[in-house]
C-alpha positions as CSV (number, residue, x, y, z in Angstrom):
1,X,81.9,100.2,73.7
2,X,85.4,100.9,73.6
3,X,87.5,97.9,72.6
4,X,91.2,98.9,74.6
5,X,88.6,99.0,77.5
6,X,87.5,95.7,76.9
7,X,90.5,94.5,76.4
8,X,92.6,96.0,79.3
9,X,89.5,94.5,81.2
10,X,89.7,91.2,79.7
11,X,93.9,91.1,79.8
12,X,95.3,92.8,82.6
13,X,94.7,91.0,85.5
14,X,95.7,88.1,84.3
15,X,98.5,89.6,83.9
16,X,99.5,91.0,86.7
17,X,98.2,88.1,88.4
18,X,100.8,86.3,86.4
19,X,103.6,88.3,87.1
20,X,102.2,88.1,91.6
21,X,103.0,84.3,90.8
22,X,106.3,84.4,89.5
23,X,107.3,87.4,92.2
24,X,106.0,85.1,94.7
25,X,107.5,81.9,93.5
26,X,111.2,84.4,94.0
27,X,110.0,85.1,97.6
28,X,109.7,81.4,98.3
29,X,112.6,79.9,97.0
30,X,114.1,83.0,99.0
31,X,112.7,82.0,102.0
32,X,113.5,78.4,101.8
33,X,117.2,79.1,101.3
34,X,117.0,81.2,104.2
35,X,115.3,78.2,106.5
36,X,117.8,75.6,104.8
37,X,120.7,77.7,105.8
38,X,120.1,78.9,109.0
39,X,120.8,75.8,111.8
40,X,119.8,78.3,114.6
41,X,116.1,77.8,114.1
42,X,116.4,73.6,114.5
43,X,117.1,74.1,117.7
44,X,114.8,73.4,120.9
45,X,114.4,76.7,122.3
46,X,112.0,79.9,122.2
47,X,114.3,82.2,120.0
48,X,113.8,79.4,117.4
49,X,110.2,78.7,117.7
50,X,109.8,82.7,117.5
51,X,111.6,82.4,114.0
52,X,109.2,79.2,112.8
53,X,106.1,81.3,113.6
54,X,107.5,84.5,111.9
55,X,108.0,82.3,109.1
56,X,105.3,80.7,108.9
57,X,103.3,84.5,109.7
58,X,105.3,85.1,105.9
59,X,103.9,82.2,104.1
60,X,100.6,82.7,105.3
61,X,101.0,86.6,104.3
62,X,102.2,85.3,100.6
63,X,98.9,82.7,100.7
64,X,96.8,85.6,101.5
65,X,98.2,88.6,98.9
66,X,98.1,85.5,96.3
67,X,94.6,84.3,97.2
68,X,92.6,88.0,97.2
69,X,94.2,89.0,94.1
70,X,93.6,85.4,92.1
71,X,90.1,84.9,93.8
72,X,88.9,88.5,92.5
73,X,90.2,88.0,88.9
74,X,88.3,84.6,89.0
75,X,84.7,86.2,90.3
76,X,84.8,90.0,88.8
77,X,85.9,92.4,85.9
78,X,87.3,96.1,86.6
79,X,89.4,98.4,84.1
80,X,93.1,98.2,85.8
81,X,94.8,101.4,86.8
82,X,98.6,101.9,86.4
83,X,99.1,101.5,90.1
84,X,97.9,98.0,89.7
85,X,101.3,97.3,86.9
86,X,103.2,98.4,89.9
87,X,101.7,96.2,92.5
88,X,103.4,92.9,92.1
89,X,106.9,94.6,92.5
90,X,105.8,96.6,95.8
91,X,104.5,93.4,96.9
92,X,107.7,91.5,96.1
93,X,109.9,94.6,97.5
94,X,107.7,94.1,101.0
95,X,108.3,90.0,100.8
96,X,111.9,90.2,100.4
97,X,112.2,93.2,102.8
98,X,110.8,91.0,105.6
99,X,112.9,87.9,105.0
100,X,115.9,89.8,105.3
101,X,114.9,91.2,108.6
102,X,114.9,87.6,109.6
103,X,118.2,87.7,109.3
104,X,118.1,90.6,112.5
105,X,118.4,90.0,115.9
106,X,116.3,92.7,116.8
107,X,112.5,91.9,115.3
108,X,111.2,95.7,115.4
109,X,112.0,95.6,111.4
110,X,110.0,92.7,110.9
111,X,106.6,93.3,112.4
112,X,107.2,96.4,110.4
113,X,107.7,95.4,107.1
114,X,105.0,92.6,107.9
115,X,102.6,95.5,108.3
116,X,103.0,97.0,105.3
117,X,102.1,93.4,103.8
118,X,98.7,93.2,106.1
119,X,98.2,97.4,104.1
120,X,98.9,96.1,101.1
121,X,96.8,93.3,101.1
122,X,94.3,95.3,102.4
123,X,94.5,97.7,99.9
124,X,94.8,95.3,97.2
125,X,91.1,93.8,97.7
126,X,89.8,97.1,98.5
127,X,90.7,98.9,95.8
128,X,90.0,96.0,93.3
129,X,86.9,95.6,95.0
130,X,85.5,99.1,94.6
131,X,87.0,99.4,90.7
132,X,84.8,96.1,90.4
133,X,81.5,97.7,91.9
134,X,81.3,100.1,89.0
135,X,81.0,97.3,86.4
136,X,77.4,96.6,85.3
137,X,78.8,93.0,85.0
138,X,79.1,92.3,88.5
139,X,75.6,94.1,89.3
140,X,74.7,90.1,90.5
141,X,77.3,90.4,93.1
142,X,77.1,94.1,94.6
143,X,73.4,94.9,93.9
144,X,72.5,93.7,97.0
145,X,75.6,94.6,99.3
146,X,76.3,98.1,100.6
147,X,79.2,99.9,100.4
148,X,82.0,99.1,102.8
149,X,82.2,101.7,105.9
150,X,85.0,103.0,108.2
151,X,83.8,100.3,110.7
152,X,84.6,97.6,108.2
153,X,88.2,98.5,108.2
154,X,88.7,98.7,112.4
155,X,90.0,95.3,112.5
156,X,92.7,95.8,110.4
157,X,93.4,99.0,110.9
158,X,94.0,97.9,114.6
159,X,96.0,94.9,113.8
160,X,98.3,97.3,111.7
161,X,98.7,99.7,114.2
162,X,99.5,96.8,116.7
163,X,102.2,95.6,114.5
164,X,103.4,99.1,113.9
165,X,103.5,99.4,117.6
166,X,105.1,96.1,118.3
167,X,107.6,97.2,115.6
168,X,108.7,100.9,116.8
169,X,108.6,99.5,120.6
170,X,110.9,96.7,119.8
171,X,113.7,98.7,118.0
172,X,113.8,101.8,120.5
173,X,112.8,100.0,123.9
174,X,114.2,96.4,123.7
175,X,112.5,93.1,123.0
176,X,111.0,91.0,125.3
177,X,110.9,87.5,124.1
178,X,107.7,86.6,125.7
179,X,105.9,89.8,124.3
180,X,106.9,88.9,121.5
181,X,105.6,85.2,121.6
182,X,102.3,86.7,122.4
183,X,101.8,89.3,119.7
184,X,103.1,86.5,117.1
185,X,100.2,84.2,118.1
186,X,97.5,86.3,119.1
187,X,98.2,89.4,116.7
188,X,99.4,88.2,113.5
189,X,98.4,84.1,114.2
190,X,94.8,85.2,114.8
191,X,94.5,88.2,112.0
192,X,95.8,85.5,109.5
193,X,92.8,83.3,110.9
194,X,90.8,85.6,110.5
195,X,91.5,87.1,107.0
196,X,91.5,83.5,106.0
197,X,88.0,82.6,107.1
198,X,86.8,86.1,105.2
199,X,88.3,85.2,102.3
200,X,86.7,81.6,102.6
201,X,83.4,83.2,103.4
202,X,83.3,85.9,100.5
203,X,84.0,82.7,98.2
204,X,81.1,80.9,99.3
205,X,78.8,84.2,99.0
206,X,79.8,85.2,95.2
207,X,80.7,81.7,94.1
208,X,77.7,79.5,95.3
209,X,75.2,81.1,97.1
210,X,74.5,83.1,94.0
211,X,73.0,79.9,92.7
212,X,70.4,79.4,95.2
């Protein structure tokens, strides 16, 4: 068997999953000077709890990118691509793109940049997830699971294009604060509760069912 195979196999996620943490860690910190210095969101009123959720919308979209990424390194083994030396910057780019637009009175920019993150995520597992279904070593995990299907993807495919949507319609038509409240909650509130519980059940699946 090839040994800069192995290797690369062996190395490079950890890797890259190193250098996710430390881009992340800079998103933080950048994001908790930005709630420090802004005074606008400690105030009582809807323009501010519309900030708090959009915030909190970006940790959980950190949690999420950080989780897939560390919870597939910890179950699986695939031979890295170049695009996958790349990823932690895009990632990063995308994070510190949609702080900024926090700074924007206008939030089209935001739910834009934010749906990017959801593709990226998205892409992230996916593609990590199919370079690990050609390695005999996780045969345990896959042998028994089809192949995922255009159907599998509607839900975020439609949660993308309702951000996207949210996004373009905000910038050229105007923004309705209560529109907005809404697609905060129920659009990117309840895709992060969902993506959550997925990424909770897929643990379970490979991690302890396996030894029943």
């Amino acid at each position: 068997m090839n040994p800069i195979r192995q290797r690369v196999k062996a190395n490079v996620p950890a890797v890259v999953l190193t250098l996710l943490g430390i881009i992340q860690a800079f998103a933080v910190d950048l994001l908790w000077s930005f709630v420090v210095a802004d005074s606008e969101i400690y105030q009582l009123s809807l323009p501010a709890l519309i900030t708090w959720l959009q915030i909190l919308s970006l940790v959980a979209g950190m949690l999420m990118i950080w989780l897939i990424y560390a919870m597939n390194v910890s179950r699986f083994v695939w031979v890295p691509t170049m695009s996958e030396f790349v990823t932690p910057f895009w990632v990063g780019f995308l994070q510190v793109l949609s702080i900024h637009c926090l700074k924007f009175d206008n939030p089209g920019a935001w739910f834009i940049s934010f749906a990017l993150i959801i593709a990226t995520m998205n892409w992230i597992a996916h593609s990590t997830m199919k370079r690990a279904r050609l390695e005999p070593d996780n045969a345990e995990f896959f042998n028994s699971r089809g192949t995922a299907s255009a159907s599998d993807f509607y839900p975020v495919f439609a949660v993308i294009g309702t951000m996207l949507a949210a996004g373009l319609g905000f910038l050229f038509i105007g923004v309705n604060q209560w529109v907005l409240l809404i697609t905060l909650v129920f659009g990117v509130g309840g895709y992060c509760v969902w993506q959550t519980y997925n990424l909770r059940v897929w643990w379970q699946q490979s991690v302890f069912e396996a030894e029943a």
